[in-house]
Chimera marker file (.cmm) of the C-alpha trace (Angstrom):
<marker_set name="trace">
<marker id="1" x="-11.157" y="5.735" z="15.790" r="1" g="1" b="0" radius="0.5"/>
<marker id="2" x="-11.340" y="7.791" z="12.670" r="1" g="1" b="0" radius="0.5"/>
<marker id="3" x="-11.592" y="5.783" z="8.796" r="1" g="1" b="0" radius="0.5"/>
<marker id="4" x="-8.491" y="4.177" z="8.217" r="1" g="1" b="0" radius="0.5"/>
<marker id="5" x="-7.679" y="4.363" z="4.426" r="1" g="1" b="0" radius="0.5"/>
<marker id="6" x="-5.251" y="2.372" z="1.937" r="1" g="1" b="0" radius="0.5"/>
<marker id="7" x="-3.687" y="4.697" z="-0.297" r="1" g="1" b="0" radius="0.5"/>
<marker id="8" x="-1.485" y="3.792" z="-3.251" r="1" g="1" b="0" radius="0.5"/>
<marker id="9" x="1.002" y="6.427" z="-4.737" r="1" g="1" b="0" radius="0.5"/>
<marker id="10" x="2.268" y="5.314" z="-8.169" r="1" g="1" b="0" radius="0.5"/>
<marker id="11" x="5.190" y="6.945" z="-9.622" r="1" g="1" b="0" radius="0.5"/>
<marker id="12" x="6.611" y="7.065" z="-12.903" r="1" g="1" b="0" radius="0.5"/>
<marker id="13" x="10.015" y="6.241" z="-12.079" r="1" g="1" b="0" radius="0.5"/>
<marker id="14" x="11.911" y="3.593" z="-10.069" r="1" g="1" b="0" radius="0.5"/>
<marker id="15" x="12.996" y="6.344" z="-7.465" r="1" g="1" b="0" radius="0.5"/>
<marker id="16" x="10.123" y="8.279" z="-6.901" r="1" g="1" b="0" radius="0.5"/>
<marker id="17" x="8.523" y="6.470" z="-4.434" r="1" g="1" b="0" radius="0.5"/>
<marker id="18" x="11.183" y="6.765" z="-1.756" r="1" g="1" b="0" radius="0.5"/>
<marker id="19" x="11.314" y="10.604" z="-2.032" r="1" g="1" b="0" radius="0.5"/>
<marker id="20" x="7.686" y="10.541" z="-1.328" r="1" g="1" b="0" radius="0.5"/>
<marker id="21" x="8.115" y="8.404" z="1.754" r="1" g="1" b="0" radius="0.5"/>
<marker id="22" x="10.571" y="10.760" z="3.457" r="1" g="1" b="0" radius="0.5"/>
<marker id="23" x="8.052" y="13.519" z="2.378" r="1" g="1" b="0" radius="0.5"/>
<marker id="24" x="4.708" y="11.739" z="4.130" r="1" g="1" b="0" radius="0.5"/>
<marker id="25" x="7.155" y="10.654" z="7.300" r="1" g="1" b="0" radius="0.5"/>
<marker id="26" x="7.284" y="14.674" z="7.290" r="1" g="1" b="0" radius="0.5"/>
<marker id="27" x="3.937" y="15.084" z="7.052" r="1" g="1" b="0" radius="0.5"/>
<marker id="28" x="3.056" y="12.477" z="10.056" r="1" g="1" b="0" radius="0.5"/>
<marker id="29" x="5.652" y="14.207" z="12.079" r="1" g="1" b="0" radius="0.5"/>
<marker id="30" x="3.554" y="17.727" z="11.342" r="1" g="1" b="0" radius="0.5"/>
<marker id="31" x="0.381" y="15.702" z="12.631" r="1" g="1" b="0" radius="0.5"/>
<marker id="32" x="-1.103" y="16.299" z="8.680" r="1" g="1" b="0" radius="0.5"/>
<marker id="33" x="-1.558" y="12.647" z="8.844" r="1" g="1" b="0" radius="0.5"/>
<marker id="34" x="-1.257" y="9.384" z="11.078" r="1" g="1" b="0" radius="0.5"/>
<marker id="35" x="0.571" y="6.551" z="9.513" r="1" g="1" b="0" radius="0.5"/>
<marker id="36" x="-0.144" y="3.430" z="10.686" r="1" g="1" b="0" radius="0.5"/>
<marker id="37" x="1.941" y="1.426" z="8.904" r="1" g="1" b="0" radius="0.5"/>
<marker id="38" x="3.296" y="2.053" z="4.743" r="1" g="1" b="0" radius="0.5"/>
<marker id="39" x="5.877" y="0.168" z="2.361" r="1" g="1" b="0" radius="0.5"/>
<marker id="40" x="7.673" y="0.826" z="-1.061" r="1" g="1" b="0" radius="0.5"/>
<marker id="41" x="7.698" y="-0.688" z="-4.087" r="1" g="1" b="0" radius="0.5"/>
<marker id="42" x="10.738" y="-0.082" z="-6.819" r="1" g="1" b="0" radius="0.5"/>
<marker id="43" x="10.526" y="-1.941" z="-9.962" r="1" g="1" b="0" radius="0.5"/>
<marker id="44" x="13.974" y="-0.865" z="-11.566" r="1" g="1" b="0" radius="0.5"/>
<marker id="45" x="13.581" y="-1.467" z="-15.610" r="1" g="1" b="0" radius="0.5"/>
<marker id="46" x="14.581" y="-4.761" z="-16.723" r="1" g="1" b="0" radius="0.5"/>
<marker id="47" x="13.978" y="-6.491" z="-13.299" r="1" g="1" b="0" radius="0.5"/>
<marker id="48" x="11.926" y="-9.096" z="-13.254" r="1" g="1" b="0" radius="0.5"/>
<marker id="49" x="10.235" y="-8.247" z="-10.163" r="1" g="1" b="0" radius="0.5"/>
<marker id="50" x="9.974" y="-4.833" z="-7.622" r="1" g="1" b="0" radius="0.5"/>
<marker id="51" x="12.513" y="-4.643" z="-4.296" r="1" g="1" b="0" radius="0.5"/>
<marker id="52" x="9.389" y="-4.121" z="-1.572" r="1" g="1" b="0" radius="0.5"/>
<marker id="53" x="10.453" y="-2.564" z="1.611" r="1" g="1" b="0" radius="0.5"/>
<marker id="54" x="8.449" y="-1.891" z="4.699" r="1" g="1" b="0" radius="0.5"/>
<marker id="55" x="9.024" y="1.564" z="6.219" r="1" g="1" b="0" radius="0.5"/>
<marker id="56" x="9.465" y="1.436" z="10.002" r="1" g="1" b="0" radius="0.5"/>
<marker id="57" x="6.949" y="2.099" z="11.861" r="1" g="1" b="0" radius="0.5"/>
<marker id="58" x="5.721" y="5.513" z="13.009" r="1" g="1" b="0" radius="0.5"/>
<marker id="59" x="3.394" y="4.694" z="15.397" r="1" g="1" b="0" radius="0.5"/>
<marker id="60" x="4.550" y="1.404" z="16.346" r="1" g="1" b="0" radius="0.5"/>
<marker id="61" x="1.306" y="-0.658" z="17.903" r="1" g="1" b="0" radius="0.5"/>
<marker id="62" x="-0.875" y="0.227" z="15.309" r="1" g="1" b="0" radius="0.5"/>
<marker id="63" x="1.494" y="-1.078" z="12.475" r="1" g="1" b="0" radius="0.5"/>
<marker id="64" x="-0.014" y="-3.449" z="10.378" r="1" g="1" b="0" radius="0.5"/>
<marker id="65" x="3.383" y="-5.564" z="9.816" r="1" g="1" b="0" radius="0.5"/>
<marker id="66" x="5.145" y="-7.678" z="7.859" r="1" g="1" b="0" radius="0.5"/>
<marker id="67" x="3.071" y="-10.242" z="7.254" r="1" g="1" b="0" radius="0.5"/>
<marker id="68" x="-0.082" y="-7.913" z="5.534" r="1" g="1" b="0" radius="0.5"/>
<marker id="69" x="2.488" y="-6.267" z="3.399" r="1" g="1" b="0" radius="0.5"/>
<marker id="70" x="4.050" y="-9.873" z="2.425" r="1" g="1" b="0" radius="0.5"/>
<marker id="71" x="1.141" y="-10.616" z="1.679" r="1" g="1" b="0" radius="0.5"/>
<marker id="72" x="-0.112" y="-7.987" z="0.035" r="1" g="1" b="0" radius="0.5"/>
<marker id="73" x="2.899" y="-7.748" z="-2.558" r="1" g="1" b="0" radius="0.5"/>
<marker id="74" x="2.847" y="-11.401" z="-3.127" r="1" g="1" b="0" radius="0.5"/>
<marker id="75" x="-0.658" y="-11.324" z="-4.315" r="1" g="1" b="0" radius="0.5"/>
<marker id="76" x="0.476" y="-7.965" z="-6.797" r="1" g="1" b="0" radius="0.5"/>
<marker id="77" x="3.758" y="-9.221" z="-7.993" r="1" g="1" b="0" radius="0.5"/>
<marker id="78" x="5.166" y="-12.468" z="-6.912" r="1" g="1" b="0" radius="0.5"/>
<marker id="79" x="1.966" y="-15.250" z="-7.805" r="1" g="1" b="0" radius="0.5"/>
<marker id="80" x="2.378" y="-16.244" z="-10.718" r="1" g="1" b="0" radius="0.5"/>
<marker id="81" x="-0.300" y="-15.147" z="-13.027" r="1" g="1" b="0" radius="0.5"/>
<marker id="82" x="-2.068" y="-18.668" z="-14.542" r="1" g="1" b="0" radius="0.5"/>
<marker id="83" x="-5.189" y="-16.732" z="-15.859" r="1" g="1" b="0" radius="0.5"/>
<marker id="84" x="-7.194" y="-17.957" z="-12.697" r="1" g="1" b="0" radius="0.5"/>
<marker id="85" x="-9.332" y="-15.587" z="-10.056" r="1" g="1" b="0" radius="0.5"/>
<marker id="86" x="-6.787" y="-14.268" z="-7.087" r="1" g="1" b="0" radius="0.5"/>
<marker id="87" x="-9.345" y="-16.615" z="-4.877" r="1" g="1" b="0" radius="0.5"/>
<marker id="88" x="-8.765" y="-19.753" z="-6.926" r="1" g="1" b="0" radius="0.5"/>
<marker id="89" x="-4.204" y="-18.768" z="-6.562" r="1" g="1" b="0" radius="0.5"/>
<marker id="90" x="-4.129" y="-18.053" z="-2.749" r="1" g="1" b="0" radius="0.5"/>
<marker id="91" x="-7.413" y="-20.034" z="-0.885" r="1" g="1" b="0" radius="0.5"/>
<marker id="92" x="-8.851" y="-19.184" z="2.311" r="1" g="1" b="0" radius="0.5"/>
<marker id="93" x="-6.403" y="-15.747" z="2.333" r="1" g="1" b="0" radius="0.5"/>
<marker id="94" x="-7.945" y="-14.150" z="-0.815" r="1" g="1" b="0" radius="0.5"/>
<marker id="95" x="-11.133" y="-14.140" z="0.600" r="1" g="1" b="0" radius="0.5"/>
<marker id="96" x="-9.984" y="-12.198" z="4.321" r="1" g="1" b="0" radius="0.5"/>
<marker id="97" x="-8.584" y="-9.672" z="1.760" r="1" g="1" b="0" radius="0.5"/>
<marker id="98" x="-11.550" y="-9.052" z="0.059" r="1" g="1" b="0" radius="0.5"/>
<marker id="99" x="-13.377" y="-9.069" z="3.386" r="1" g="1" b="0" radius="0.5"/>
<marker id="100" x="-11.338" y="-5.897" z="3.963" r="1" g="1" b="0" radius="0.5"/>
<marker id="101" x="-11.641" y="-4.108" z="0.661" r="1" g="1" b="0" radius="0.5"/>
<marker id="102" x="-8.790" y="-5.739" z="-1.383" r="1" g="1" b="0" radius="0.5"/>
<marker id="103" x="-10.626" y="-7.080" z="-4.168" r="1" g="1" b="0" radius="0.5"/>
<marker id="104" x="-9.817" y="-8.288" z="-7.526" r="1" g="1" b="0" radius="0.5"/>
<marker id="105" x="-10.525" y="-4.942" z="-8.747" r="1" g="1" b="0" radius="0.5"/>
<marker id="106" x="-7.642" y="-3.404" z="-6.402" r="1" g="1" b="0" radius="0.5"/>
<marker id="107" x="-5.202" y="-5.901" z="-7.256" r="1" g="1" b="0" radius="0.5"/>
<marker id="108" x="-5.847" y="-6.097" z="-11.422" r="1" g="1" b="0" radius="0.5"/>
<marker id="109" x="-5.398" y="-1.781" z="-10.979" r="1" g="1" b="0" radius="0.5"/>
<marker id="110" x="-2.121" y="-1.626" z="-9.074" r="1" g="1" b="0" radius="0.5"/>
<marker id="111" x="-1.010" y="-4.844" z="-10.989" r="1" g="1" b="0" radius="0.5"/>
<marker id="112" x="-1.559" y="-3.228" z="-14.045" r="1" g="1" b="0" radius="0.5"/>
<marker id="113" x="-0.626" y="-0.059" z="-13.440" r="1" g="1" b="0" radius="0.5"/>
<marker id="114" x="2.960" y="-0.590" z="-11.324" r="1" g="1" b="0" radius="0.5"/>
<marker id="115" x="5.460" y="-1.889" z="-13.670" r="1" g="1" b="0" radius="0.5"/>
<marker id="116" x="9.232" y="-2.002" z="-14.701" r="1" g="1" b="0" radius="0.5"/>
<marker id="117" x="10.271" y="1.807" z="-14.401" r="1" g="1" b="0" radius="0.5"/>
<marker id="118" x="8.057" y="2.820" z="-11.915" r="1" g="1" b="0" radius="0.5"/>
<marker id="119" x="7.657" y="2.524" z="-8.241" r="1" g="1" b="0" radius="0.5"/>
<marker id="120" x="4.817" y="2.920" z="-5.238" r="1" g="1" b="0" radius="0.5"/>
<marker id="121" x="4.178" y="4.002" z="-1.481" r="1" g="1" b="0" radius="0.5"/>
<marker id="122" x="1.222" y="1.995" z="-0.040" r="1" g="1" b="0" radius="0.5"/>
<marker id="123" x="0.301" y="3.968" z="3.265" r="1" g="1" b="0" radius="0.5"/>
<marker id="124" x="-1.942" y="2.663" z="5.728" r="1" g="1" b="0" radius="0.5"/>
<marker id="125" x="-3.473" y="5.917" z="7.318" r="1" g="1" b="0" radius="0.5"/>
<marker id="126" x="-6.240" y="7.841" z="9.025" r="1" g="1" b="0" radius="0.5"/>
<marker id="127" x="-6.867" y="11.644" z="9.590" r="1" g="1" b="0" radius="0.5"/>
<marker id="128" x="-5.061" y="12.101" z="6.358" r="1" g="1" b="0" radius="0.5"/>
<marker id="129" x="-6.191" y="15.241" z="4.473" r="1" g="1" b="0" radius="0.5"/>
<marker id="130" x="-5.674" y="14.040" z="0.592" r="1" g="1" b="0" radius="0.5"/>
<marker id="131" x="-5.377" y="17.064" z="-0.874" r="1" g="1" b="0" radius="0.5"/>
<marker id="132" x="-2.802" y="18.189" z="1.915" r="1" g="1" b="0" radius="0.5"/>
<marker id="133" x="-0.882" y="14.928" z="1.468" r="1" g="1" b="0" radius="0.5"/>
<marker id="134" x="-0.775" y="15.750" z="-2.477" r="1" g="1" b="0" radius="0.5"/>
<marker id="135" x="0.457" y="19.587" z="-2.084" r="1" g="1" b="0" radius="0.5"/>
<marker id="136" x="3.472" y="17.964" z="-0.066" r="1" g="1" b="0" radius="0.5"/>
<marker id="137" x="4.317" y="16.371" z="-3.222" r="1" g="1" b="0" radius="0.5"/>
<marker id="138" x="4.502" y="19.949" z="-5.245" r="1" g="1" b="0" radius="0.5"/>
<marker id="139" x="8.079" y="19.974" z="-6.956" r="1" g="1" b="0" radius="0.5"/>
<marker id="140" x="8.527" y="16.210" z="-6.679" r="1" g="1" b="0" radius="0.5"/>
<marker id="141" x="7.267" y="14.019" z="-9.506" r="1" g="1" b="0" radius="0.5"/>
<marker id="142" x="3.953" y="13.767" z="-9.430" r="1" g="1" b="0" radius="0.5"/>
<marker id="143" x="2.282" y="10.939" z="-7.899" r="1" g="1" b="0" radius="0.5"/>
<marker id="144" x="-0.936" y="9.051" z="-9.154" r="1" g="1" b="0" radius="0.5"/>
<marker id="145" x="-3.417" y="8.326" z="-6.587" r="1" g="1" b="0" radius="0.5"/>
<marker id="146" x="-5.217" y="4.694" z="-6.273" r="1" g="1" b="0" radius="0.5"/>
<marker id="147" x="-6.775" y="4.235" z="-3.095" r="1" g="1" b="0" radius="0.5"/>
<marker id="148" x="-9.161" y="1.620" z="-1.339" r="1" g="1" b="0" radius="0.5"/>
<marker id="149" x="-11.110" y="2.970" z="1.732" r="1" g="1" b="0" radius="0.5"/>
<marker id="150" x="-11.101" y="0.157" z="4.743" r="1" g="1" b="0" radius="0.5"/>
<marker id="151" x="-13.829" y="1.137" z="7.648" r="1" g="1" b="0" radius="0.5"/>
<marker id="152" x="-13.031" y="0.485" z="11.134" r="1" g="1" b="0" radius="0.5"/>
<marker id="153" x="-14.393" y="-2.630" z="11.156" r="1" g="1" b="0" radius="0.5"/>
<marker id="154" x="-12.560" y="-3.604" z="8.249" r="1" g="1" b="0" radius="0.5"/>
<marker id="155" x="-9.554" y="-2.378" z="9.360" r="1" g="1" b="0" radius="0.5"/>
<marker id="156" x="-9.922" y="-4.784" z="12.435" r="1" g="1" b="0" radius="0.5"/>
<marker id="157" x="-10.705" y="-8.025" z="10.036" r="1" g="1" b="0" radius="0.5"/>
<marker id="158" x="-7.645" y="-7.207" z="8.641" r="1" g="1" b="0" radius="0.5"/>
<marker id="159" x="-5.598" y="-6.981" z="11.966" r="1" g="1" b="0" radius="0.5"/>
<marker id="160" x="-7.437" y="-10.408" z="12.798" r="1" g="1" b="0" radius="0.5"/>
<marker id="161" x="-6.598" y="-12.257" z="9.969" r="1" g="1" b="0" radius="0.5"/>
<marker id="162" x="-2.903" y="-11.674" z="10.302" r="1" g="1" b="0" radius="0.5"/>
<marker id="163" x="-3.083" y="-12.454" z="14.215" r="1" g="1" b="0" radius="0.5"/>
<marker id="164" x="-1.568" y="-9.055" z="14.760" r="1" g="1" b="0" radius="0.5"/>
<marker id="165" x="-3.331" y="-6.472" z="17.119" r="1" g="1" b="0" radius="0.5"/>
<link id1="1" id2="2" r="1" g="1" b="0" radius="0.2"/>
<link id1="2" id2="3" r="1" g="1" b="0" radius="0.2"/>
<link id1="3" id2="4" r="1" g="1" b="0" radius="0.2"/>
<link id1="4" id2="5" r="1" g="1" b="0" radius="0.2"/>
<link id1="5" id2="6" r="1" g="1" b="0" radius="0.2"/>
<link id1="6" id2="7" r="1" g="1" b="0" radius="0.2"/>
<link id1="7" id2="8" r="1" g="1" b="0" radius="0.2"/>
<link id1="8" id2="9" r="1" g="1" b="0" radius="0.2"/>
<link id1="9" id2="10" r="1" g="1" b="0" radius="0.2"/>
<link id1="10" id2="11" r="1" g="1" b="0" radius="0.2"/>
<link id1="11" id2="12" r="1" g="1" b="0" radius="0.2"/>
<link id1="12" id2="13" r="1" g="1" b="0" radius="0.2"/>
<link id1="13" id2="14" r="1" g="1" b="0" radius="0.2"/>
<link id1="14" id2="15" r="1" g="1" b="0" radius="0.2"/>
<link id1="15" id2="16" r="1" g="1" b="0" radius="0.2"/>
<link id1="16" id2="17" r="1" g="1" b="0" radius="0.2"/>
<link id1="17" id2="18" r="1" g="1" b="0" radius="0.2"/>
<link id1="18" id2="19" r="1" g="1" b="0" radius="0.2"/>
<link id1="19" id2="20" r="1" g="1" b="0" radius="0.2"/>
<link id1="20" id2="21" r="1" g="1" b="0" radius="0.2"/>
<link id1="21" id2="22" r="1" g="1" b="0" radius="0.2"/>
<link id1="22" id2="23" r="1" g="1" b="0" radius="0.2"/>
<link id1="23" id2="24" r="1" g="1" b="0" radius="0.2"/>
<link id1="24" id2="25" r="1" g="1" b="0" radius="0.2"/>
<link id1="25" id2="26" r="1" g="1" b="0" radius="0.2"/>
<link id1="26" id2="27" r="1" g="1" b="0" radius="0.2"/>
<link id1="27" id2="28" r="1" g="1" b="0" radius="0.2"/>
<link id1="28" id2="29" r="1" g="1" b="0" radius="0.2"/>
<link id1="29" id2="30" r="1" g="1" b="0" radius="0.2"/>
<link id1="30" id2="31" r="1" g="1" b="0" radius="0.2"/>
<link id1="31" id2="32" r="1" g="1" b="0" radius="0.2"/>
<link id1="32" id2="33" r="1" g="1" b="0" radius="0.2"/>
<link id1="33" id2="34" r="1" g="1" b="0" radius="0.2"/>
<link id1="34" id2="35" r="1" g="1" b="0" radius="0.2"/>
<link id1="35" id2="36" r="1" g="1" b="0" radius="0.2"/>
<link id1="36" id2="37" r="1" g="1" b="0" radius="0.2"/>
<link id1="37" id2="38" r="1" g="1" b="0" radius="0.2"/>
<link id1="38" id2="39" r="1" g="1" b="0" radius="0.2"/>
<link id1="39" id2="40" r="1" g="1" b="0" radius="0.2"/>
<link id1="40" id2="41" r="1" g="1" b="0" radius="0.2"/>
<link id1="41" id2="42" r="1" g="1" b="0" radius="0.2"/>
<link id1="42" id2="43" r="1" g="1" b="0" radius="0.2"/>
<link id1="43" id2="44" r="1" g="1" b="0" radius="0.2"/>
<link id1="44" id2="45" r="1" g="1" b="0" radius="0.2"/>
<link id1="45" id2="46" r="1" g="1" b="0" radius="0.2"/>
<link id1="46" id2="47" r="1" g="1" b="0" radius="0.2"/>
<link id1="47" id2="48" r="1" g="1" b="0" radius="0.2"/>
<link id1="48" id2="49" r="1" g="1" b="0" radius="0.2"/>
<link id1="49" id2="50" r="1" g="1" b="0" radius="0.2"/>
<link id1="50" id2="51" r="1" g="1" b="0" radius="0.2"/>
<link id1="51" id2="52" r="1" g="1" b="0" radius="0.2"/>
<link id1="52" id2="53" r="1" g="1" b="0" radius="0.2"/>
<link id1="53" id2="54" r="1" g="1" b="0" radius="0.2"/>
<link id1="54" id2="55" r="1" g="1" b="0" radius="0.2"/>
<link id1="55" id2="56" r="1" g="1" b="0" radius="0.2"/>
<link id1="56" id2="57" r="1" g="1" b="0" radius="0.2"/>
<link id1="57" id2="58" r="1" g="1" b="0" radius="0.2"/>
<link id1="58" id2="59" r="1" g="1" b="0" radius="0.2"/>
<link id1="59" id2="60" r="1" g="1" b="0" radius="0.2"/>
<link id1="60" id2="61" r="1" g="1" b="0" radius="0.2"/>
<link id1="61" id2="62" r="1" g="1" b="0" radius="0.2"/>
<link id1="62" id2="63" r="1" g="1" b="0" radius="0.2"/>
<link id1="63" id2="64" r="1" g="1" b="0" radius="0.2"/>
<link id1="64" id2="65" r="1" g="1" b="0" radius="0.2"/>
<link id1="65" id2="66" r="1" g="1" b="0" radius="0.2"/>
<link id1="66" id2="67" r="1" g="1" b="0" radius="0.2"/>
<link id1="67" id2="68" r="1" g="1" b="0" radius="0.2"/>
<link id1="68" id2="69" r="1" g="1" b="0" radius="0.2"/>
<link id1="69" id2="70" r="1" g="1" b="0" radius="0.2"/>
<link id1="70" id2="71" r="1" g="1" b="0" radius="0.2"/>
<link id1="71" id2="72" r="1" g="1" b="0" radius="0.2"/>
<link id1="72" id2="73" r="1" g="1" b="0" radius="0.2"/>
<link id1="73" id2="74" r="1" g="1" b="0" radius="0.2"/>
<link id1="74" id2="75" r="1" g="1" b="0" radius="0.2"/>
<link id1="75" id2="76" r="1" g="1" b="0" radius="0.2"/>
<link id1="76" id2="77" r="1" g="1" b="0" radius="0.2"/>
<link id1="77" id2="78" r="1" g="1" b="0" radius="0.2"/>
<link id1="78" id2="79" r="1" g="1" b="0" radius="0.2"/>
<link id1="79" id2="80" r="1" g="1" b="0" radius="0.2"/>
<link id1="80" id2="81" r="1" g="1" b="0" radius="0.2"/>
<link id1="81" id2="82" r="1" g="1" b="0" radius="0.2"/>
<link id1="82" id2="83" r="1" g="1" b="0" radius="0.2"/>
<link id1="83" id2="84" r="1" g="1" b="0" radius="0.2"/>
<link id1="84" id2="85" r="1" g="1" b="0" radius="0.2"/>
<link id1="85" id2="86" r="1" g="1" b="0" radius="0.2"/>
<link id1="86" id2="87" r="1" g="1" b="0" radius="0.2"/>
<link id1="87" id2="88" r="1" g="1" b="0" radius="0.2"/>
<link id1="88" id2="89" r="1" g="1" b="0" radius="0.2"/>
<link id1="89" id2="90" r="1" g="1" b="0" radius="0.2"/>
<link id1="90" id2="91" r="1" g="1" b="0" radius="0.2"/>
<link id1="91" id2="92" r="1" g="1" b="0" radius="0.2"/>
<link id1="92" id2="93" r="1" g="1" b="0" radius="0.2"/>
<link id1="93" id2="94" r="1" g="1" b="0" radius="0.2"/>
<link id1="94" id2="95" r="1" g="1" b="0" radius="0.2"/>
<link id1="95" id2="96" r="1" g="1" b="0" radius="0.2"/>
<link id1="96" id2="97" r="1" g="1" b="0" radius="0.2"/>
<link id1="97" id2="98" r="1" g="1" b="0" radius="0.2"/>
<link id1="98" id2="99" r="1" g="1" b="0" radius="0.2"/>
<link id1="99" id2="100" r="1" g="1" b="0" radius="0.2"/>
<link id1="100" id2="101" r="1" g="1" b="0" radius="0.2"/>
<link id1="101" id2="102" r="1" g="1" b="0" radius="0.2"/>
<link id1="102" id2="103" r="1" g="1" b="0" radius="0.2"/>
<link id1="103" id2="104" r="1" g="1" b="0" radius="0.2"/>
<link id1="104" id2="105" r="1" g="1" b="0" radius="0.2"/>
<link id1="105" id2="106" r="1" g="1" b="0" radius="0.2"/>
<link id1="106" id2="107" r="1" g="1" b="0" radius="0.2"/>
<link id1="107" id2="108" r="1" g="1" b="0" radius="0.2"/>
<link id1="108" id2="109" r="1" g="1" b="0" radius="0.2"/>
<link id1="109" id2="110" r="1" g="1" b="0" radius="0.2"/>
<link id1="110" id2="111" r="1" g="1" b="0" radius="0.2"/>
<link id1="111" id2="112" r="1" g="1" b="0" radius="0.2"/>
<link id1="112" id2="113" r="1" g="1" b="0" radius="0.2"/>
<link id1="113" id2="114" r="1" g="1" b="0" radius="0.2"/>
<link id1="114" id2="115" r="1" g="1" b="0" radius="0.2"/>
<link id1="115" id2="116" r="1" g="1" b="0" radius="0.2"/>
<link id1="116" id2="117" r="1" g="1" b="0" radius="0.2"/>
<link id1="117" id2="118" r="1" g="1" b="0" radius="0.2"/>
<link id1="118" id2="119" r="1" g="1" b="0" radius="0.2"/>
<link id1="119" id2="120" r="1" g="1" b="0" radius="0.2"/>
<link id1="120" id2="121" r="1" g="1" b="0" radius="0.2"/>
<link id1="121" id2="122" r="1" g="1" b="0" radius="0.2"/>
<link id1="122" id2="123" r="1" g="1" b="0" radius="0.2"/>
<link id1="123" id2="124" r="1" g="1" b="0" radius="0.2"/>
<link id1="124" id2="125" r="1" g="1" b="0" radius="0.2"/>
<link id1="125" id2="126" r="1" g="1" b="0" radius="0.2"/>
<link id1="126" id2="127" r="1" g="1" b="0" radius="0.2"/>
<link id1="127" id2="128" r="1" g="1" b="0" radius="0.2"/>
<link id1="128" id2="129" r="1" g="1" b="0" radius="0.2"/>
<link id1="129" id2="130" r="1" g="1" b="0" radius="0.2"/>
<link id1="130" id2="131" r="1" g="1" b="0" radius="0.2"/>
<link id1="131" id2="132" r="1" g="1" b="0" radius="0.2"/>
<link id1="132" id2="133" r="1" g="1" b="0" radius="0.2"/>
<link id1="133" id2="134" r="1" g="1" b="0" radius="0.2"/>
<link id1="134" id2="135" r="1" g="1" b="0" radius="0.2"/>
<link id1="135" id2="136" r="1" g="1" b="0" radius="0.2"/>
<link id1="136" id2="137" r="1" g="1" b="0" radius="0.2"/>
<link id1="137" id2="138" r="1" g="1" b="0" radius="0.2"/>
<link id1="138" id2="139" r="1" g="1" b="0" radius="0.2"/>
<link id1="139" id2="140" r="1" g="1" b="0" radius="0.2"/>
<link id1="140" id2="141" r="1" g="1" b="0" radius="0.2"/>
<link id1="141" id2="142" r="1" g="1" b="0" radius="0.2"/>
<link id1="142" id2="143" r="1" g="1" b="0" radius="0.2"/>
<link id1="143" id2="144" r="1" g="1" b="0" radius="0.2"/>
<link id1="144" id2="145" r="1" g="1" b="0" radius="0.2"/>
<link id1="145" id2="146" r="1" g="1" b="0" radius="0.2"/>
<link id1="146" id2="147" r="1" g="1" b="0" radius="0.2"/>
<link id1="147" id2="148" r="1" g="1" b="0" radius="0.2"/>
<link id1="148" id2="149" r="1" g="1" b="0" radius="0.2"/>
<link id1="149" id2="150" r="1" g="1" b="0" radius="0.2"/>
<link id1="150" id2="151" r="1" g="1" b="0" radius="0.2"/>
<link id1="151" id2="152" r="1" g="1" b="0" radius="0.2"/>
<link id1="152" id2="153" r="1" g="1" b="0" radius="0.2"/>
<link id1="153" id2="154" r="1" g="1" b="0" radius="0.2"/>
<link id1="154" id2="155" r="1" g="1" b="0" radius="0.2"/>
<link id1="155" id2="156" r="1" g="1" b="0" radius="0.2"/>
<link id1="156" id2="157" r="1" g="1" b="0" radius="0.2"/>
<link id1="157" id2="158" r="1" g="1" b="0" radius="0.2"/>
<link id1="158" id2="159" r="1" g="1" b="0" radius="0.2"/>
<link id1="159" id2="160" r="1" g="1" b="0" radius="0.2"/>
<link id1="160" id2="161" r="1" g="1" b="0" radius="0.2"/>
<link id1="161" id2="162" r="1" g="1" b="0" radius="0.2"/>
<link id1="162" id2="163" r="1" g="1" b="0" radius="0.2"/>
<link id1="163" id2="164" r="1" g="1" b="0" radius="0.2"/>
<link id1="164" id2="165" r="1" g="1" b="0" radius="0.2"/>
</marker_set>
C-alpha cells in the first residue's frame, strides 16, 4: 500500500470547505486520488464552535470512521483549553495520536489557524498528486495547505487504536 497522507485544507470562509469536498469527491472519481476517508469543518462567525461533518465514504472499508474524526475534532475544538499539554487533557488517547503523527505541533497549527469565518476539509488519502489536487481548486477560493504525512505503519496504529480495520 502506497503512503497514506493527512491533508488539511483551510479556507477563508465558512463555505469554502464544502465546495472543495464536492471538488476532491471529483477528483477520486477521476482516480487523481484515493480517499480513504475526509470530514468538514465550518466555523460560521460568531459561533462558538465549528458544525464537523464526516463525508461518506468513498471507498468504504478503508474509511477511517467516526470515531478518529470525533476524536480528532474534539482534541482541535471541543477540549477545553486549561493551558495544559494535549497529553495531560485526553490520557492514554493523546499519546496513540502522536504515535501516528498527530502531535502537539499539528493540533496548536490547525487550532490556531481554523477559526470563526473560516472552514476545513481533512482528507485521509494516498496516491494523491498535491499539486493536481490544488489545480482542481483553480477558480474556487483558494485553499491553504497543512498536512501531516502518516506511513503505512502509522496509518495501521491508527486503525488499531480506534478498533476499526
Amino acid at each position: 500500500m502506497s503512503q497514506a497522507t493527512l491533508t488539511v485544507w483551510k479556507f477563508k470562509s465558512a463555505d469554502g470547505a464544502e465546495t472543495a469536498s464536492n471538488t476532491v469527491q471529483q477528483l477520486a472519481k477521476e482516480n487523481l486520488v484515493v480517499i480513504h476517508d475526509a470530514a468538514t469543518v465550518r466555523w460560521e462567525e460568531g459561533a462558538k464552535k465549528p458544525k464537523t461533518r464526516q463525508l461518506a465514504s468513498t471507498t468504504g472499508a478503508g474509511a477511517l470512521g467516526g470515531s478518529f474524526w470525533g476524536m480528532l475534532f474534539g482534541l482541535l475544538f471541543f477540549v477545553p483549553l486549561l493551558g495544559a499539554a494535549i497529553g495531560a487533557a485526553t490520557g492514554a488517547l493523546s499519546g496513540a495520536l502522536t504515535d501516528v503523527g498527530i502531535d502537539d505541533g499539528f493540533i496548536n497549527r490547525v487550532r490556531d489557524e481554523i477559526t470563526p469565518g473560516t472552514s476545513a476539509l481533512f482528507i485521509m488519502s494516498s496516491d494523491a498528486v498535491v499539486d493536481k489536487i490544488h489545480d482542481a481548486f483553480a477558480g474556487q477560493e483558494p485553499p491553504e495547505l497543512i498536512f501531516t504525512n502518516l506511513s503505512t505503519e502509522q496509518e495501521a496504529a491508527l486503525r488499531e487504536v480506534f478498533g476499526e480495520d
